[in-house]
C-alpha positions in Angstrom: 0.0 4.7 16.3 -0.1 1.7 14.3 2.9 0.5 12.5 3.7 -0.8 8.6 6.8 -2.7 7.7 7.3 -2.5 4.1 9.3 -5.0 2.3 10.8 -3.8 -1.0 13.0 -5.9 -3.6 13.4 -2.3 -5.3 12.8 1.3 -5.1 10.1 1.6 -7.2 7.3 1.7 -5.5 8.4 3.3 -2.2 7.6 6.8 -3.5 4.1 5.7 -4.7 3.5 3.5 -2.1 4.4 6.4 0.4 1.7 8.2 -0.7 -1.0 5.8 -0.5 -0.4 5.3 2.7 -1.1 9.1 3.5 -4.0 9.0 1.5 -5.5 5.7 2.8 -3.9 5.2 6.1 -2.4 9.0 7.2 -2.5 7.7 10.9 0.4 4.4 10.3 3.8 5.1 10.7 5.8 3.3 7.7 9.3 1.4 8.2 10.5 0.8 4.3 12.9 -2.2 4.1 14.6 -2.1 0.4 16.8 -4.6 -1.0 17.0 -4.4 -4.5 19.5 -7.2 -4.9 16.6 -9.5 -4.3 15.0 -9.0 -7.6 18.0 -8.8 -9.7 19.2 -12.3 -8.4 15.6 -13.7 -9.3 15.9 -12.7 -12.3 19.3 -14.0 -12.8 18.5 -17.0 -12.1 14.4 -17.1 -13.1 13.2 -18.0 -10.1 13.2 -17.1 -6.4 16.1 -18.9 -5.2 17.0 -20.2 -1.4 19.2 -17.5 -0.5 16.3 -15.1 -1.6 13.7 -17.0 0.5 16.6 -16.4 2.8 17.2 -12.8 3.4 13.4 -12.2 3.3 12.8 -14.3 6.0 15.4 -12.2 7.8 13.8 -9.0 7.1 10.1 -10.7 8.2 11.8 -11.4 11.5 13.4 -8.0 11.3 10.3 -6.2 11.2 8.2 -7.9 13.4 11.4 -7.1 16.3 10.5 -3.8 15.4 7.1 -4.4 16.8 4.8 -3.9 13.4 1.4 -4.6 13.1 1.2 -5.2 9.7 4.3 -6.4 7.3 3.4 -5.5 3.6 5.5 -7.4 1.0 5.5 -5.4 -1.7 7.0 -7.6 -4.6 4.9 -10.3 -6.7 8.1 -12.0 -7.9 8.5 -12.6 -4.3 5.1 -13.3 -2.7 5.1 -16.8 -2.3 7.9 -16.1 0.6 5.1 -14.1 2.0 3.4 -17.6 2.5 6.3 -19.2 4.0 6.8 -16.4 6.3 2.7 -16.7 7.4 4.1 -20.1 8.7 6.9 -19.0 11.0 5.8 -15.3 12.7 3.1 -13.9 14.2 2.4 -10.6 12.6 0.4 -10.4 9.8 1.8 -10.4 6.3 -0.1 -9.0 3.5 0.3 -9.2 0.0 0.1 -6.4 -2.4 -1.3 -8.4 -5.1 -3.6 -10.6 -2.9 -6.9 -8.6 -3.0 -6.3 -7.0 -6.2 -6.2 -11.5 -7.0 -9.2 -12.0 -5.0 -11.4 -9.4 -6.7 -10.5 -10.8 -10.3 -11.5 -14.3 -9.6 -14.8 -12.7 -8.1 -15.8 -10.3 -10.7 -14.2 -12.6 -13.8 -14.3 -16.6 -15.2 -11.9 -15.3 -18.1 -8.7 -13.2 -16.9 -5.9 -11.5 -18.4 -2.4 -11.0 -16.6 0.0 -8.4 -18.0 3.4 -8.5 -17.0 6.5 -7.5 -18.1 8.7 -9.9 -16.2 8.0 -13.6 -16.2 9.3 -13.9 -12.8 6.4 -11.6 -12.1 3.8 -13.3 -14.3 3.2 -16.7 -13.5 3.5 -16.1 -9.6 0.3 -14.1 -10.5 -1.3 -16.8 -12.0 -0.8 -19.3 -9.5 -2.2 -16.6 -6.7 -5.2 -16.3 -9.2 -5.6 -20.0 -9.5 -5.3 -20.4 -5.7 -8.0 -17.5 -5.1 -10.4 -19.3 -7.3 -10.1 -23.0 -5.8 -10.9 -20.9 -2.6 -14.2 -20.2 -3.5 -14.4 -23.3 -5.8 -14.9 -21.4 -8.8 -12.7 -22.8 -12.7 -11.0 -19.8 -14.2 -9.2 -19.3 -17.6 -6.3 -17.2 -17.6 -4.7 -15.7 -20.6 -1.0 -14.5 -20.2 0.7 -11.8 -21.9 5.0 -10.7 -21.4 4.9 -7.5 -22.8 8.8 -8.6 -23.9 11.1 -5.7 -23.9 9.0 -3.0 -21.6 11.2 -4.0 -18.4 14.3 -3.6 -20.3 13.3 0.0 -21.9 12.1 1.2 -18.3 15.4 0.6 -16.5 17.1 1.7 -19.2 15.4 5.1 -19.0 13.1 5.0 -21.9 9.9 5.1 -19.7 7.8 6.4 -23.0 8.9 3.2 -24.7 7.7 1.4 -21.8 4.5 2.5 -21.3 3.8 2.3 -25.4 5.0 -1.7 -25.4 2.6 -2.3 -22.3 -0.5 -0.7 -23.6 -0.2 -2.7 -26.6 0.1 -5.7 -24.8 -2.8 -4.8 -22.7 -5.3 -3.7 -25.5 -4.7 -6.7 -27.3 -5.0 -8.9 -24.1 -8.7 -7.0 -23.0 -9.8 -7.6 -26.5 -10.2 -11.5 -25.4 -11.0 -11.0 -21.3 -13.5 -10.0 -18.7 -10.7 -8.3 -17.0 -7.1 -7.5 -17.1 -5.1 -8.2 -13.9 -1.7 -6.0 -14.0 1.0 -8.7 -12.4 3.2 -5.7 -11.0 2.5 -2.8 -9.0 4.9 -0.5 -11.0 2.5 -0.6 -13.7 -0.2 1.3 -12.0 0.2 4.6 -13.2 -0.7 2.9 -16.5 -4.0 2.8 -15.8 -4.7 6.3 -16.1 -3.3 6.6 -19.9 -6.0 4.0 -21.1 -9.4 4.8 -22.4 -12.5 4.7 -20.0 -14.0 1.4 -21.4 -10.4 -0.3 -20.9 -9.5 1.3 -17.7 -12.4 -0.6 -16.0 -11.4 -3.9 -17.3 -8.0 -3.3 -15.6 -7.5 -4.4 -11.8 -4.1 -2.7 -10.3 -2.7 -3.8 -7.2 -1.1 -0.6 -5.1 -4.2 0.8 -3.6 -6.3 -2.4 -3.0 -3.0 -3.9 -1.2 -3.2 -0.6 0.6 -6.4 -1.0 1.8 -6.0 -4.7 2.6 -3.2 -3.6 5.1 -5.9 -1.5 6.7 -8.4 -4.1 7.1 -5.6 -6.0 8.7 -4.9 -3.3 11.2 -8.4 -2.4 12.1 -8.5 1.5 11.1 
């Protein structure tokens, strides 16, 4: 059986994430690694700091002791540690957001990114800018911080949430070939928009999901 080490800087996505996995990969045998004082000292301080870089380095070393095939990191704020940790193990890391990234910049010259953390949205746009200077193609990216949504989600107003993001998003698609959503816990998202919107909108859970699989060769 092949095995997934998950690295989470929250609990978020561990539910949802869990379930992909059945659904996409029922045959891997997941190890979740959460720390959700990673995220809350990014954004403390508005970046991804050296002890952060830190302790995820500790759980990429972790994981691969465990004898993984595949690490996953889960977070964007985070994912450039992925590439530092690509430098110093062997086992592959994958990004959630990295296909979801690399399918924008193929499909799209103009591209929205949704977010509603900055911590989370320019990491996005520097993965998106990276993807396209990979295949030598100029891009335009228009930002939106759909202010106040992250603050009404963990405050337990997830209605509110949902309401300030969709704004956010329609006004954003208005002026784009596609929308890229920066973070994985807006996903479900996608479901609430209209037809015509939702396939202008690129989500990063599954396609991360299925990236891990082409990684592990099932």
């Amino acid at each position: 059986m092949k095995k997934v080490a998950l690295i989470h800087t929250g609990f978020a996505l561990v539910e949802i994430l869990t379930k992909l996995f059945e659904k996409i990969i029922p045959q891997a045998e997941l190890i979740h690694i959460v720390d959700d004082s990673l995220l809350r000292e990014v954004l403390d301080k508005g970046k991804v700091t050296k002890p952060v870089i830190k302790r995820m380095i500790f759980y990429y070393r972790a994981a691969e002791e465990y004898r993984v095939d595949a690490i996953f990191n889960v977070c964007s704020s985070v994912g450039e540690v992925a590439d530092i940790a690509r430098e110093i193990i062997d086992t592959p890391v994958v990004k959630i957001d990295e296909k979801m990234a690399e399918d924008a910049v193929a499909r799209a010259t103009n591209i929205g990114v949704a977010a509603t953390l900055k911590t989370t949205l320019d990491p996005t746009c520097r993965l998106l800018e990276k993807k396209a200077a990979e295949i030598g193609k100029k891009i335009v990216i228009e930002k939106t911080l759909c202010l106040g949504a992250f603050e009404e989600l963990i405050s337990g107003n997830s209605k509110k949430h949902d309401e300030i993001v969709l704004k956010g998003v329609k006004d954003l698609a208005r002026d784009v070939e596609v929308v890229v959503f920066a973070q994985g816990s807006m996903d479900r998202l996608k479901e609430n928009l209209e037809k015509n919107l939702a396939d202008k909108v690129l989500v990063s859970p599954e396609s991360g999901v299925i990236a891990v699989r082409e990684v592990i060769g099932l």
